[in-house]
C-alpha positions in Angstrom: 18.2 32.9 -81.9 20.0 33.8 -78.8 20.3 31.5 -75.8 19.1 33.7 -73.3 15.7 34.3 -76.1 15.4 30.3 -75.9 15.7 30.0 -72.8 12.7 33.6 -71.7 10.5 31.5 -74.2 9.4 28.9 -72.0 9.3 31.5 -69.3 7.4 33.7 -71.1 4.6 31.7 -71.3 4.1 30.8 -68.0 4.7 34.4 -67.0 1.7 35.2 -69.2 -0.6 32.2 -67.7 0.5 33.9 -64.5 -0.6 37.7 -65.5 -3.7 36.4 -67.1 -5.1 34.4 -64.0 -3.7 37.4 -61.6 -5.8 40.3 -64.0 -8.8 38.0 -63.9 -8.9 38.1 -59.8 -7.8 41.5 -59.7 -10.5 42.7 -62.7 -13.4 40.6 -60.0 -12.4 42.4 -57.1 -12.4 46.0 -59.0 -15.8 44.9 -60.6 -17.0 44.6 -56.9 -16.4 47.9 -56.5 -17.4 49.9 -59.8 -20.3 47.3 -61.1 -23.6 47.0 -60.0 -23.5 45.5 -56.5 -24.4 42.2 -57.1 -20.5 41.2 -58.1 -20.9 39.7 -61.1 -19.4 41.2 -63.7 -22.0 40.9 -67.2 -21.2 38.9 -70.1 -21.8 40.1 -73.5 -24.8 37.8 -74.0 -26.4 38.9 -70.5 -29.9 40.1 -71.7 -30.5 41.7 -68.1 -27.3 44.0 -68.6 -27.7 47.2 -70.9 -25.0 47.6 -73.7 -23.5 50.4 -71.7 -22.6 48.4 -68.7 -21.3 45.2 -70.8 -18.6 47.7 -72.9 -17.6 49.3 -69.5 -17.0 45.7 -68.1 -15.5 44.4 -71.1 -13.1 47.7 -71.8 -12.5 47.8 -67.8 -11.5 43.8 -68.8 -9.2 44.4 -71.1 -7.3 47.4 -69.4 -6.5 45.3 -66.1 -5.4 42.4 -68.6 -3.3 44.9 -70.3 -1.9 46.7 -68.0 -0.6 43.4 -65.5 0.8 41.6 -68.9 2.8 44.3 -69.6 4.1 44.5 -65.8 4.7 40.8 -65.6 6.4 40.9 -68.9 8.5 43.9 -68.2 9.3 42.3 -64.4 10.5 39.1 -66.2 12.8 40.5 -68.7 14.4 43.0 -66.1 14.8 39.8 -64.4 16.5 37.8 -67.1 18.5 41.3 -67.7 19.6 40.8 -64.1 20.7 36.9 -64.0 22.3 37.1 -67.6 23.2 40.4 -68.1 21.5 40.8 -71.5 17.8 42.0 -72.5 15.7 39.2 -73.9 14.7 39.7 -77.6 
């Protein structure tokens, strides 16, 4: 295993804490908008909440996640490209 791969690791993982707290604000804020009006966004287990407005919420969820891991995870290894010169593995 590379040094620069040991040493993204650690980095890694905090990167992801970081993208996951970051999509969970940012998936509130866009439920504010697109959900009901009351600003909660339902849980699956919600019996007030119809099925089709828990699988919105939950795939709407799940594409913020996805979609600002993959930009924090791209945005770190361009970064570690950029102090090292070489593409994490």
């Amino acid at each position: 295993m590379s040094g620069v791969r040991l040493a993204y690791k650690p980095m890694g993982v905090l990167f992801g804490i970081g993208a996951g707290a970051l999509a969970g604000v940012l998936f509130k804020q866009v439920w504010k908008l697109v959900g009901d009006g009351d600003g909660d966004a339902p849980h699956a287990t919600d019996e007030e909440r119809g099925w089709g407005e828990v699988l919105a919420a939950a795939a709407l969820q799940g594409a913020i996640f996805a979609v600002v891991k993959a930009a924090v995870d791209r945005g770190g290894a361009v970064g570690v490209r950029r102090l090292t010169g070489r593409w994490p593995e």
